[in-house]
C-alpha positions as CSV (number, residue, x, y, z in Angstrom):
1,X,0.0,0.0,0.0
2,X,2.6,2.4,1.0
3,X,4.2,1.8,-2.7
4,X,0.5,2.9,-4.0
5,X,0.5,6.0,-2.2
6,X,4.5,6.9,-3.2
7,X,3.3,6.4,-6.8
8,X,0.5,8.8,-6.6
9,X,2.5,10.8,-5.1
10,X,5.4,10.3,-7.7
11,X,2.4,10.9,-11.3
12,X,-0.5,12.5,-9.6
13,X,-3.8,11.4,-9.2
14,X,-5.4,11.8,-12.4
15,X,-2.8,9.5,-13.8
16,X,-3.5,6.6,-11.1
17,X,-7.2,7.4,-11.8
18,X,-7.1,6.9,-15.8
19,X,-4.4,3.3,-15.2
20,X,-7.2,1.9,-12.9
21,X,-9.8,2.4,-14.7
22,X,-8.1,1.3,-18.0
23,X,-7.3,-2.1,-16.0
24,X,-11.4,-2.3,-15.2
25,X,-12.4,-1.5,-19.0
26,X,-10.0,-4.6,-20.0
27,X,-12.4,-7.2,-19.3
28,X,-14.7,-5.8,-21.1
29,X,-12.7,-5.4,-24.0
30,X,-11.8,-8.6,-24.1
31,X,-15.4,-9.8,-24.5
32,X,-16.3,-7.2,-27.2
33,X,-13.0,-8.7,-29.2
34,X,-14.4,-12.2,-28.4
35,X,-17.8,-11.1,-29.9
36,X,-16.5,-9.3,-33.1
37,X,-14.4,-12.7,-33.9
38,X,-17.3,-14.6,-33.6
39,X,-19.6,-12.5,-35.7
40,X,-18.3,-14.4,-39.2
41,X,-19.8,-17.7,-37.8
42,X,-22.7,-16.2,-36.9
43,X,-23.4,-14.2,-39.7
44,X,-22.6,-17.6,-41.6
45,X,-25.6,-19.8,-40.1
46,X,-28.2,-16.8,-40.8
């Protein structure tokens, strides 16, 4: 915890804001990648 705090301290807030929230978006991206890749097949069977 203490190294969290040192890095804010060391990039600034915003900066710690905009990596954790890109780290909570990944999931999602991953499933929207999964979902384009799969679109072919689907698009195949209609």
């Amino acid at each position: 915890m203490d190294q969290m705090i040192k890095f804010i301290g060391d990039v600034g807030f915003p900066i710690v804001v905009s990596l954790f929230l890109l780290y909570r978006i990944e999931s999602k991206l991953d499933a929207v990648v999964e979902s384009i890749q799969g679109l072919p097949e689907r698009l195949k069977k209609v």
